[in-house]
N, C-alpha and C positions, 0 to 999 in steps of 0.2 A: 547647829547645822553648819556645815562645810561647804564654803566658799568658794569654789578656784579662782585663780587670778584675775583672769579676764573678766569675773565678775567686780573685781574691786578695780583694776586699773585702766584709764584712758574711759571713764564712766564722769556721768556729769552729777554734780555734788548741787542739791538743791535746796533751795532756803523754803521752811516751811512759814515765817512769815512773808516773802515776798509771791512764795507758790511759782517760782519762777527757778532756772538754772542761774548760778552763782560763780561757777568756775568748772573745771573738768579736771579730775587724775591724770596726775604723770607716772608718776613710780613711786612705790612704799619705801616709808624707811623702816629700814628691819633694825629692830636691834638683834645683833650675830650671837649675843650669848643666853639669852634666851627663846629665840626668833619667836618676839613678838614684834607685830605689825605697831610700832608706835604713831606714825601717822602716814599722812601722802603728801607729796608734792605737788602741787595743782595751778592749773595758768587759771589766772583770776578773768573772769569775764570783763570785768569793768575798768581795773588798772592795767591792764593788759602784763603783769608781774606774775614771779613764780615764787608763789605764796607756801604755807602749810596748813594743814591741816591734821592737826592732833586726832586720834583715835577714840579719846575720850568726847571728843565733840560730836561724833557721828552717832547720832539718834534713832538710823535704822537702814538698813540694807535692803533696799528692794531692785524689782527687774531696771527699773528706770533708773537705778544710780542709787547714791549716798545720801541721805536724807540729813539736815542741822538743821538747826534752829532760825539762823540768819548771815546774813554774809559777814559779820562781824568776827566770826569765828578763827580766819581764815589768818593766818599771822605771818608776818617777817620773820624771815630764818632768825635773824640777828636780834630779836626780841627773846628765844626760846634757849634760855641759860641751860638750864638741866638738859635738855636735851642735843648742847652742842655737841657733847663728845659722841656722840651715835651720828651726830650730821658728818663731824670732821673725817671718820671714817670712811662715808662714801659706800658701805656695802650693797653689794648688786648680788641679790641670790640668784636669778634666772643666769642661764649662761656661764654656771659657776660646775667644773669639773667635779665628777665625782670619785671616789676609788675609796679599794676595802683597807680595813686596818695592815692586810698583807700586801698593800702596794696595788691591789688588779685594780686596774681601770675599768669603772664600769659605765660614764658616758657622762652627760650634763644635764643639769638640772633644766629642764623644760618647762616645769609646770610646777604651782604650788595652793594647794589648799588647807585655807583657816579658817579655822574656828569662828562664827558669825559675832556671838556674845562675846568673847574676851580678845579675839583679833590676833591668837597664836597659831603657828604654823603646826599644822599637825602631820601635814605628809607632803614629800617631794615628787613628783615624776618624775624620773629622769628618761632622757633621750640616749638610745646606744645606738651604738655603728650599724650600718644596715642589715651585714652579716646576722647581728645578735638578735636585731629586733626578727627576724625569720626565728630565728630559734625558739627566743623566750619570750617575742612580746613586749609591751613596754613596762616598766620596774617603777613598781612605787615603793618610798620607805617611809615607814612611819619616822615619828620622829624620836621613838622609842629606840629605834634603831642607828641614830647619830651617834659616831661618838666624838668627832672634834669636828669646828668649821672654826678657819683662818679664812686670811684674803684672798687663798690662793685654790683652797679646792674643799670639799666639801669629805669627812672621811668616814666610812659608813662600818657596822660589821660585818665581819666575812658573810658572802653569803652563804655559803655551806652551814654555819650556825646556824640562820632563818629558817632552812630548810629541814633541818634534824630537831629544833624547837617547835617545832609545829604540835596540833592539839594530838595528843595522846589516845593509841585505844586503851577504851577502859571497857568492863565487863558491863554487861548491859543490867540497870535495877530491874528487880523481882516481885 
């Protein structure tokens, strides 16, 4: 099932042995070359610190928030070796320009939903200029449809291709 952001982020993370809230999301770390959601960053309730929270510890997604185990989970950036090179990067997908392999601009990433069970991003929304949104509405990409993301902008296929890919008439069975 597909997640959008706001269901994963600025949500309260709850220990199911205390049955109590443990801390709240800040912002995912994404890793950019796969864009999965490896964990969140979360202000801890009780150290008042901005801890993490691994992907692999999240036990279940419900309306109320992020379900674990116990507040124990919760770790120092500076404890998490393998995953310092994806911290030291810092990527921020929201807010992240987007444009076609031919250079057009087509707006910023606004929105993103993932995947419940493995926590990858499966499609962007992106936000266009006013002008465009009268036209065409707001544009989601799968992410079948990426084909590079750097620091600096997100780069998508033409969209003229999406548009002449589409399903096929075929003859109707007999």
């Amino acid at each position: 099932m597909l997640q959008l952001s706001a269901s994963l982020l600025n949500r309260s993370v709850m220990s199911l042995r205390t049955g109590g809230v443990v801390a709240t999301t800040e912002t995912a770390i994404i890793n950019p070359n796969n864009l999965k959601i490896e964990g969140f960053y979360c202000f801890d309730q009780f150290s008042k610190q901005r801890l993490i929270l691994l992907a692999q510890d999240i036990r279940d997604i419900i309306g109320q928030g992020l379900v674990v185990n116990d507040h124990d989970v919760l770790t120092e950036p500076d404890e998490l070796i393998r995953l310092k090179q994806i911290l030291d990067l810092q990527f921020e997908l929201l807010g992240k320009p987007v444009q076609t392999v031919s250079k057009q601009k087509i707006g910023k990433v606004e929105d993103f939903a993932a995947d419940s069970e493995t926590l990858h991003i499966q499609k962007l929304y992106i936000g266009q200029s006013l002008l465009k949104n009268f036209s065409n509405g707001q544009l989601s990409v799968d992410r079948d449809q990426i084909v590079e993301i750097t620091n600096k902008r997100v780069v998508i296929q033409d969209l003229e291709n999406k548009a002449n890919s589409g399903v096929r008439a075929t003859a109707p069975a007999i």
